[in-house]
LUMPA-622980 format. One record per residue (C-alpha): residue number from 1; residue in one letter; x, z, y. Coordinates in steps of 0.05 Angstrom, whole numbers. Last residue first. Layout:
residues N
(pt NUM; "a"; (X; Z; Y))
...
end
This chain:
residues 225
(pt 225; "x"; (-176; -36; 559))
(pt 224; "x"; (-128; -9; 594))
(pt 223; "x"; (-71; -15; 534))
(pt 222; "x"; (-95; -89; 534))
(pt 221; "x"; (-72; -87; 598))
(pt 220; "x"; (-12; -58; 588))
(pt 219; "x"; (7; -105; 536))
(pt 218; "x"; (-7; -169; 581))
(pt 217; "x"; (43; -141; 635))
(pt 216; "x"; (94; -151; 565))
(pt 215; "x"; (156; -92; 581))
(pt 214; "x"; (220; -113; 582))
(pt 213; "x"; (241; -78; 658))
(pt 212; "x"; (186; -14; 638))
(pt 211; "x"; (126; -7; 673))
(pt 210; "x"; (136; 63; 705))
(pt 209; "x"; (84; 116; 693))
(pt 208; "x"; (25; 152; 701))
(pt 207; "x"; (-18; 179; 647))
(pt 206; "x"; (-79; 202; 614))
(pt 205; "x"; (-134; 185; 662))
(pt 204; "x"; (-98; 115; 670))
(pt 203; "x"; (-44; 91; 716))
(pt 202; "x"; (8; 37; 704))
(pt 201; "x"; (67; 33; 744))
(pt 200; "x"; (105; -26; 786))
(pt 199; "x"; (169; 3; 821))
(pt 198; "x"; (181; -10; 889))
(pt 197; "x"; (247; -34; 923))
(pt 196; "x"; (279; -33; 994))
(pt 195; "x"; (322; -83; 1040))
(pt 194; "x"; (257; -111; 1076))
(pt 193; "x"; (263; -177; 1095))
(pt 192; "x"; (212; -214; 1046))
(pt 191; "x"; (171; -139; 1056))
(pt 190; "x"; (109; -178; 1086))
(pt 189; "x"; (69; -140; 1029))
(pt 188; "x"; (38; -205; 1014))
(pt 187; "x"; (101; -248; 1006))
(pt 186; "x"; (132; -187; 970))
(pt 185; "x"; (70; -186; 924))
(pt 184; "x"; (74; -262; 902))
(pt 183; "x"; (146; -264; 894))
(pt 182; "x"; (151; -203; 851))
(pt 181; "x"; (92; -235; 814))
(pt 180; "x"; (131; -300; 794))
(pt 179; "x"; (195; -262; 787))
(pt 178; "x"; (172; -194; 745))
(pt 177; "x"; (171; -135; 772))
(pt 176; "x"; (193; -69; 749))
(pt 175; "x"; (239; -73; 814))
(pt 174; "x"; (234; -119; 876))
(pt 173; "x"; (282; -145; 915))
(pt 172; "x"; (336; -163; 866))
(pt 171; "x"; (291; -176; 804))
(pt 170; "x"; (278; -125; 749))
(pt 169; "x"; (240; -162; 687))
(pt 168; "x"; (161; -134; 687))
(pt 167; "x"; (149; -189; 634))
(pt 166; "x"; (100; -242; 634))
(pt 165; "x"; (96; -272; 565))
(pt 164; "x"; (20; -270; 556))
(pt 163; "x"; (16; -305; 627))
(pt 162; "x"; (4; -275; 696))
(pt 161; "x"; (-38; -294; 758))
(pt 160; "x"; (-33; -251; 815))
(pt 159; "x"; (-92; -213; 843))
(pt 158; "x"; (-71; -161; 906))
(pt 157; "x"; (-98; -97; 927))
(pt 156; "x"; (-105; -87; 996))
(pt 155; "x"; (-46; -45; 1031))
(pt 154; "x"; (-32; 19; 1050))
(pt 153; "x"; (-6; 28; 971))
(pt 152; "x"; (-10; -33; 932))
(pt 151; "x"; (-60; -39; 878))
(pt 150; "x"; (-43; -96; 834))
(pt 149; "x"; (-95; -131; 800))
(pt 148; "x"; (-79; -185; 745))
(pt 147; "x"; (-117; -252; 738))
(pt 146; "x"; (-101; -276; 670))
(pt 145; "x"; (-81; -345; 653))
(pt 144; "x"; (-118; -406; 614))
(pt 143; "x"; (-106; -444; 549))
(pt 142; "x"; (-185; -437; 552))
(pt 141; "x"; (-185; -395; 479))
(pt 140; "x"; (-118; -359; 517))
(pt 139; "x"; (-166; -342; 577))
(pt 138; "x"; (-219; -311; 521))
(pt 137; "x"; (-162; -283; 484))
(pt 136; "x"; (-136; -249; 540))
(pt 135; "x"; (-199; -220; 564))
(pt 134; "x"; (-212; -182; 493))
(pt 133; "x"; (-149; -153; 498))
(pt 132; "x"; (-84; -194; 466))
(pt 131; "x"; (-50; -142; 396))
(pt 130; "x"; (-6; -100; 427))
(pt 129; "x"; (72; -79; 421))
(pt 128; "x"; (84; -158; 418))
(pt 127; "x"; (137; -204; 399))
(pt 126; "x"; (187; -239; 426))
(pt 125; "x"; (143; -311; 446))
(pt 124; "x"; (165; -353; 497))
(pt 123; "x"; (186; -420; 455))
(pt 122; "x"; (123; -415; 411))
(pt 121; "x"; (84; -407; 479))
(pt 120; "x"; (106; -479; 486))
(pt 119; "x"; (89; -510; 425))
(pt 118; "x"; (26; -467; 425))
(pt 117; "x"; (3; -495; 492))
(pt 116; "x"; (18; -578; 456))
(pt 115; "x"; (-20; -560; 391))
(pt 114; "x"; (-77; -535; 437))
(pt 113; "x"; (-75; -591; 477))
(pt 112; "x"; (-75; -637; 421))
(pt 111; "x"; (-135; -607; 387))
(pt 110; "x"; (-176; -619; 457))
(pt 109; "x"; (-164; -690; 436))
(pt 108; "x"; (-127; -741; 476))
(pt 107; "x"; (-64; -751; 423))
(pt 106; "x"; (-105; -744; 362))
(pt 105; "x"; (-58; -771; 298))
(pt 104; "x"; (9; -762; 340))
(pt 103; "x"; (-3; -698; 374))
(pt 102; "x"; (-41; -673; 305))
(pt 101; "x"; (33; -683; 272))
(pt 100; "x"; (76; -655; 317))
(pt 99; "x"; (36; -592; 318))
(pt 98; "x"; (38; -594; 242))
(pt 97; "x"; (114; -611; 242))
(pt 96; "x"; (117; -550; 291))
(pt 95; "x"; (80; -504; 238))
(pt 94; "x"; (121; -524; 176))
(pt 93; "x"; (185; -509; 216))
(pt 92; "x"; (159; -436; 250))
(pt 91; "x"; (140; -420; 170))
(pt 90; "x"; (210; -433; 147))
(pt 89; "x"; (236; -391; 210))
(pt 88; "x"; (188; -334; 198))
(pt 87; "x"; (135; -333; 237))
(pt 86; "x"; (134; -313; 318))
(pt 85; "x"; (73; -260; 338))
(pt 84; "x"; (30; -250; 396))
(pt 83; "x"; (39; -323; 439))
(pt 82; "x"; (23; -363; 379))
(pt 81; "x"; (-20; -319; 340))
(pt 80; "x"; (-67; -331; 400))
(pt 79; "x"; (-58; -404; 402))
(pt 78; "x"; (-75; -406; 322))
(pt 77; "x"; (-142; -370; 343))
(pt 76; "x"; (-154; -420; 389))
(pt 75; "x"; (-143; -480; 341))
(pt 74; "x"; (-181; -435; 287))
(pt 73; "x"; (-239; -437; 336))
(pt 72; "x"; (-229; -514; 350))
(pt 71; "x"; (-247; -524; 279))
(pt 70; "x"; (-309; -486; 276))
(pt 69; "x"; (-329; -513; 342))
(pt 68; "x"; (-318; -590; 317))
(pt 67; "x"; (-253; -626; 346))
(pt 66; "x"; (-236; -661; 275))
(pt 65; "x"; (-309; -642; 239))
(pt 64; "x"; (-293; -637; 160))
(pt 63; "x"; (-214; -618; 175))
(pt 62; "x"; (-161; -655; 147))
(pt 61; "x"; (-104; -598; 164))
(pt 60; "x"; (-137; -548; 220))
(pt 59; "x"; (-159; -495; 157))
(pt 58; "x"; (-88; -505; 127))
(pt 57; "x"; (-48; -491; 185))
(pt 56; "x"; (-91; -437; 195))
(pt 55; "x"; (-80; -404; 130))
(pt 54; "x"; (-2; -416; 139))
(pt 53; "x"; (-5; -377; 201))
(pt 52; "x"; (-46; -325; 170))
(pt 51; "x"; (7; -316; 109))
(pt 50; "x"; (62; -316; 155))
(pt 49; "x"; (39; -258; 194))
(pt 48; "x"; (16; -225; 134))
(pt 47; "x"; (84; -184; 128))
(pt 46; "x"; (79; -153; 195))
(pt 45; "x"; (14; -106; 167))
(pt 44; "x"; (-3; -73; 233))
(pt 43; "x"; (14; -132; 282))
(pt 42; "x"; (-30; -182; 227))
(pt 41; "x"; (-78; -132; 222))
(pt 40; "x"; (-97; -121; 296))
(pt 39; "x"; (-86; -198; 299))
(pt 38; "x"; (-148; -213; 254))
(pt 37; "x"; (-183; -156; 286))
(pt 36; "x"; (-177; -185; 363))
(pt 35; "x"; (-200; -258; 325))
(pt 34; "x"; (-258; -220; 292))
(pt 33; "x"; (-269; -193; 368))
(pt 32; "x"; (-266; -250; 399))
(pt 31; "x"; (-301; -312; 353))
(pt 30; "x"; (-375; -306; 396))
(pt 29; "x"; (-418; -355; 350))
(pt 28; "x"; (-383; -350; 298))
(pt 27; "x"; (-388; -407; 234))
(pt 26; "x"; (-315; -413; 220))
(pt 25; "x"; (-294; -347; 242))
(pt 24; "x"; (-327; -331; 174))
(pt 23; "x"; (-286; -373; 127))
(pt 22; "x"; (-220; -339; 177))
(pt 21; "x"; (-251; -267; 156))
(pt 20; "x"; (-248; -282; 85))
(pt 19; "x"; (-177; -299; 88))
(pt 18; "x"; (-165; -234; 124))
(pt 17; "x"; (-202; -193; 70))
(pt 16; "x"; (-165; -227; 11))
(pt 15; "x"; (-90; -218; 53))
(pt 14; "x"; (-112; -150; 57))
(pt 13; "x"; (-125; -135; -17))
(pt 12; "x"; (-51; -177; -29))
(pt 11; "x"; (-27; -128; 13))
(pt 10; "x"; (-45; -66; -12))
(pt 9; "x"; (-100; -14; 25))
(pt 8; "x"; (-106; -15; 103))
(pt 7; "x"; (-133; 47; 139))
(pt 6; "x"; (-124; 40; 217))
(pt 5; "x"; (-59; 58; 250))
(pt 4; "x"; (-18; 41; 188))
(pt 3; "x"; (-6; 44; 110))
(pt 2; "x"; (24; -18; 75))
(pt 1; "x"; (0; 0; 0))
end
């Protein structure tokens, strides 16, 4: 057994359960949450993550409706594995020969777009300390961003947009930021000439703290939520 935050029993029972729950993501109406649970298990139980990314390859391989919602909802779920977890390096070859592959056979499809978003989150990817929140999936399902709200002392709170992979890296005006929102805030902030730093935190009823210099933005959301 491969014991973790929520009961799990052995692997192979798991890899049943999460094969079953891809049949049913087929026919969902609203595919979120059993996409959120799919990745809960995958982060919990590291050695599925191949075993769901070959499953999806599969499932999006000769399809019965090429572009249908059943398809397209393994597409999306794919692009959420994508920028959560990275397969094994056998598994990351099989899976960008299938990218390469739907590209080629459906170049203007909604299919292709996916294939062409995972290619790229592929090359962003680390790893994850949480599985996406429900908002991420749903802007990851539209190959989207996420509008994040900073609140800035004496000054109005400000929405940048950040990616899965945004990190808080330290840049030289601004600390526990990362570039593309650094540059957003400082512009906002009107501290372009200012000499001093500021430190991004996350605050809930339990805690206030620092958002580490490698830390995903996208995980402390999902923390939020």
């Amino acid at each position: 057994a491969a014991p973790g935050p929520r009961s799990y029993t052995t692997l192979r029972d798991e890899a049943v359960k999460l094969f079953n729950s891809l049949q049913q993501l087929e026919l969902e109406q609203d595919p979120v949450p059993l996409m959120q649970g799919i990745l809960q298990t995958c982060l919990d139980l590291p050695p599925l993550v191949d075993e769901i990314y070959c499953q999806l390859v599969k499932q999006t391989t000769e399809p019965l409706a090429p572009g249908g919602q059943g398809d397209l909802h393994y597409w999306q779920l794919l692009t959420c594995m994508s920028c959560t977890f990275l397969p094994s390096p056998p598994v990351l070859r099989f899976l960008r020969f299938h990218l390469d592959r739907t590209e080629s056979r459906f170049p203007t499809s909604e299919m292709a777009k996916y294939a062409c978003f995972i290619r790229e989150a592929l090359g962003k990817t680390k790893g994850r300390e949480c599985v996406p929140s429900l908002e991420e999936i749903l802007v990851l399902m539209r190959r989207q961003e996420m509008i994040c709200t900073v609140h800035c002392p004496g000054a109005p709170a400000c929405s940048v947009a950040i990616s899965s992979h945004t990190t808080a890296e330290e840049s030289p005006s601004v600390a526990f930021v990362s570039p593309q929102v650094a540059q957003e805030l400082v512009s906002r902030l009107g501290l372009s000439q200012s000499p001093n730093i500021f430190a991004l935190y996350e605050q809930s009823r339990q805690r206030e703290q620092p958002v580490g210099s490698t830390t995903l933005l996208a995980d402390v959301l999902t923390r939020f939520e």
